[in-house]
Each structure stands twice: as structure tokens, then as C-alpha cells.
C-alpha positions as CSV (number, residue, x, y, z in Angstrom):
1,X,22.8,3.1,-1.3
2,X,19.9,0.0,-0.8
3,X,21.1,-3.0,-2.5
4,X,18.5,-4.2,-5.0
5,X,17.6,-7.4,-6.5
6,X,15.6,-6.2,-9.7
7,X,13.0,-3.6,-8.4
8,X,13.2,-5.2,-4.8
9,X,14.5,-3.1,-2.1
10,X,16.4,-5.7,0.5
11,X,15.6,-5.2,3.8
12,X,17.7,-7.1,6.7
13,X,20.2,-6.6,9.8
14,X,24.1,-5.5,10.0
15,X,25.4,-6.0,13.1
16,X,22.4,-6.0,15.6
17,X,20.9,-2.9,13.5
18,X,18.1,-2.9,11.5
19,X,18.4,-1.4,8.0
20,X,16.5,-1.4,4.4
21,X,19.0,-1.4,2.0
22,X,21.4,1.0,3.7
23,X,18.5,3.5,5.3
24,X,18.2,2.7,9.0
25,X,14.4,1.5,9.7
26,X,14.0,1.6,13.3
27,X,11.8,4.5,12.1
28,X,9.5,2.7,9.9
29,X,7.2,0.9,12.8
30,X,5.9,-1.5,9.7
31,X,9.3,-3.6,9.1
32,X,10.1,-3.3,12.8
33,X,6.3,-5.0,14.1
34,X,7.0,-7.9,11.1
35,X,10.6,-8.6,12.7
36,X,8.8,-8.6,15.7
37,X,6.1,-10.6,14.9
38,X,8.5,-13.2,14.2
39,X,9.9,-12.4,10.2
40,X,13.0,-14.6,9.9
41,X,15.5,-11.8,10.4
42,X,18.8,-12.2,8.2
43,X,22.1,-13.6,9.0
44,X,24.1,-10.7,10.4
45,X,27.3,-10.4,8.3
46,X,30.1,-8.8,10.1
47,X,29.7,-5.6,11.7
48,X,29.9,-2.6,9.3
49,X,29.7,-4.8,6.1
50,X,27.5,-3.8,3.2
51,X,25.0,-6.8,2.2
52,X,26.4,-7.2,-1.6
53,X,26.4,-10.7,-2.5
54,X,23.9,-13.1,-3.3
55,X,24.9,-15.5,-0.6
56,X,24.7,-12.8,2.1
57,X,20.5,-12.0,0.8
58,X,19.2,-15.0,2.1
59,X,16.9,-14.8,4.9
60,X,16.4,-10.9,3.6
61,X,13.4,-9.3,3.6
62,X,12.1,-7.3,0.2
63,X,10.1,-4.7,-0.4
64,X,7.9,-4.2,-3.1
65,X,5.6,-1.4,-4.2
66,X,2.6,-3.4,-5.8
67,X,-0.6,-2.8,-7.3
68,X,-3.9,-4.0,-5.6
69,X,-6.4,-3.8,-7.8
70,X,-9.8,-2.5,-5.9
71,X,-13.1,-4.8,-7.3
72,X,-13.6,-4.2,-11.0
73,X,-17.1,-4.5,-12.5
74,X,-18.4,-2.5,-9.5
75,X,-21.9,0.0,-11.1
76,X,-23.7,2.6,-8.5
77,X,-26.8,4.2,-9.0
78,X,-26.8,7.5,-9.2
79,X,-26.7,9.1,-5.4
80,X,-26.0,6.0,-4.8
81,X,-22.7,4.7,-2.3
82,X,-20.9,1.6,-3.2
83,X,-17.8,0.0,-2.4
84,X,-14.8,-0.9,-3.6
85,X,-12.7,-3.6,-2.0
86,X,-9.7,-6.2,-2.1
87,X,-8.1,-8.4,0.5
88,X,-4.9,-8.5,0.1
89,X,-2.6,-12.0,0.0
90,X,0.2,-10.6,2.1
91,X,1.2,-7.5,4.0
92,X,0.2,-4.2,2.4
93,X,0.8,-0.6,3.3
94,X,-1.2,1.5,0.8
95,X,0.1,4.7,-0.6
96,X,-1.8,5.5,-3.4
97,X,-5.2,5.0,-5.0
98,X,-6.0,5.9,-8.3
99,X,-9.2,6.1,-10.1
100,X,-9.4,6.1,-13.7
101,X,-9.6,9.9,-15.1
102,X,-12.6,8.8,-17.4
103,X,-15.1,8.2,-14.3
104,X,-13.4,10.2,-11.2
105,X,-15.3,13.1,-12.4
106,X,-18.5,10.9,-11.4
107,X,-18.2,10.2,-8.3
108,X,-16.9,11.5,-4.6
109,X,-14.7,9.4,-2.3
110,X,-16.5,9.1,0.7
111,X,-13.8,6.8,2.8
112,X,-10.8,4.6,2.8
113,X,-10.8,2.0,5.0
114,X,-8.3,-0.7,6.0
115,X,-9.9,-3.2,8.5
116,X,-12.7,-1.3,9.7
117,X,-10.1,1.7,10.8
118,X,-10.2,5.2,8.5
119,X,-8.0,6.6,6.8
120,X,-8.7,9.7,6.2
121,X,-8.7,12.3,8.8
122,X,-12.2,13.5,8.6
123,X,-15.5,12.6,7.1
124,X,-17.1,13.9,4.2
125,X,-16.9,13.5,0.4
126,X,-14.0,14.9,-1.7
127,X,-13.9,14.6,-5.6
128,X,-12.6,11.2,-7.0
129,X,-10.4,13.4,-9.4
130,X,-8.0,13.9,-6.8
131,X,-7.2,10.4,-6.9
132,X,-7.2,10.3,-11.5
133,X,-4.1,9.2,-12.7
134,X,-3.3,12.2,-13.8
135,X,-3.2,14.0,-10.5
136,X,-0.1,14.6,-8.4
137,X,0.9,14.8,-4.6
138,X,-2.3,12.4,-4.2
139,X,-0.2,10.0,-2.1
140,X,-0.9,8.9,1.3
141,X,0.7,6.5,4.0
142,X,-1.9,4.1,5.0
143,X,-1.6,2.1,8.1
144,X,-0.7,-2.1,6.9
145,X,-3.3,-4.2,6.4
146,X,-2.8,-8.0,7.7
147,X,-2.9,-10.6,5.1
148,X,-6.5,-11.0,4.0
149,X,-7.9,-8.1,5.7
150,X,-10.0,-5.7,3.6
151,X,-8.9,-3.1,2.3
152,X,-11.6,-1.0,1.2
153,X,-12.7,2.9,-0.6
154,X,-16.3,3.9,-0.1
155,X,-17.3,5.8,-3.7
156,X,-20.7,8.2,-4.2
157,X,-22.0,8.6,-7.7
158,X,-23.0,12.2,-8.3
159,X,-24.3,11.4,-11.8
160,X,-27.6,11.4,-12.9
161,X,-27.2,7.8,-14.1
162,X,-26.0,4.3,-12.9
163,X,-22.3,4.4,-13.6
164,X,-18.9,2.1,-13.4
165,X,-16.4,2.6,-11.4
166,X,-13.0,0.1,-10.7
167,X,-9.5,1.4,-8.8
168,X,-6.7,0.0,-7.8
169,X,-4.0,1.2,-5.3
170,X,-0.3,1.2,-4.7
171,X,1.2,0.0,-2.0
172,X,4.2,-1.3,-0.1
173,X,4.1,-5.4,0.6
174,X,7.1,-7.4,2.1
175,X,8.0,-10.8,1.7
């Protein structure tokens, strides 16, 4: 089992392995570039030990699922495209974007960006509803945005009116 601190997943080294709580992560190329990049790895207990104690977190990595809230206050005309954008404050791997039942009905998602690179395997619209609140299996894994790079969803309005839109999405950060 992953050793938690709250809601915070630990994520660290036993022996000269990498692991997230006890799941191996040499899989998850996200945790392995930060280490990489130069993340203060944690002190290795002994090999084969479980990371249980407080003294033994430090220099551990957590992970955190996070919201990111998308610009608020955001109107398009109607046929209109806007955008909807954040830059995130720290490493983030998006996962989810959700856009409020009571305007997804409005509006196609044209794109998701992060950086300038797509997310989404082709072009074209596809309704907003199927990132409401109330839909399911609307997850994605979204490749991890660098601190302050944008991370961005391109909306159409298919009213025939000027209408609001906000979002936000969900995310993996580590810190």
C-alpha cells in the first residue's frame, strides 16, 4: 500500500528503486524526467524497508491531484471560438476537464492544448457535454505542462447568442 500524508501520495526511492508509495514508477515517464531533471531524490532507507515514519518522508516527493481552474469570466459570441486558459504554478499532468452542465450544452470543444502541443488525437469539434460534471469515463492523460506553461481548451459557441463559459481541470502536480 502507498504511504500517505493526508491526501498526498509519497513518492521516493528504496534501495536504488524508484517507487510511489509502494507501486514501482519506472513506468510513469513524468516522476522519472523530474528525478531526472534534478528533483532532490529521498534518502534511501535500507533495502526492502517500507517508508513509514515521518523522519524517513523527508526529501519525498508528493503527489497531488489538483484543480486548475481554466479563465473564468470568459463570453463568446455566438459561432464564435474562444479560449480558455491557465498557467499553471508547478508541474501539472491533466486528467480531467470539466465544464459546468449548465453551459456544455452550448458550446463544442474544439482543442486542448498544453504548450502549443494537442491533445487530442484529431481535429474537429465534439460536444462540451462530454466533459459536464455529470459525465463519466471523460478522463484523459495529458502530457505535463512545465511550470508556467499554458495550458489551454479551445471552446465554439453553437448558440445563437453571446454566452459564458469557465472550466477547470484536474490534474496530477508534484512537489
Amino acid at each position: 500500500m502507498a504511504d500517505y500524508i493526508g491526501d498526498e501520495e509519497l513518492v521516493g526511492y528504496i534501495g536504488d528503486e524508484e517507487l510511489v508509495g509502494a507501486d514501482y514508477i519506472g513506468e510513469d515517464p513524468d516522476i522519472a524526467r523530474l528525478l531526472a531533471m534534478g528533483a532532490a531524490p529521498a534518502k534511501a532507507p535500507p533495502v526492502g524497508a517500507r517508508i513509514r515514519s515521518v523522519q524517513a518522508r523527508q526529501g519525498l516527493w508528493k503527489r497531488h491531484y489538483l484543480p486548475l481552474n481554466l479563465t473564468s469570466g470568459t463570453t463568446v459570441a455566438a459561432g464564435a471560438t474562444g479560449t480558455l486558459q491557465n498557467n499553471p504554478q508547478r508541474l501539472f499532468k491533466p486528467s480531467r476537464l470539466v465544464i459546468p452542465s449548465d453551459v456544455a450544452g452550448l458550446f463544442s470543444v474544439l482543442n486542448l492544448f498544453v504548450g502549443v502541443k494537442p491533445q487530442l488525437v484529431a481535429t474537429g469539434g465534439m460536444p462540451a457535454r462530454l466533459f459536464s460534471e455529470a459525465s463519466f469515463d471523460s478522463g484523459f492523460e495529458g502530457d505535463t505542462a512545465q511550470i508556467s506553461q499554458a495550458v489551454s481548451v479551445q471552446v465554439q459557441n453553437n448558440s445563437l447568442g453571446t454566452a459564458p463559459i469557465q472550466g477547470a481541470m484536474r490534474g496530477l502536480t508534484v512537489m
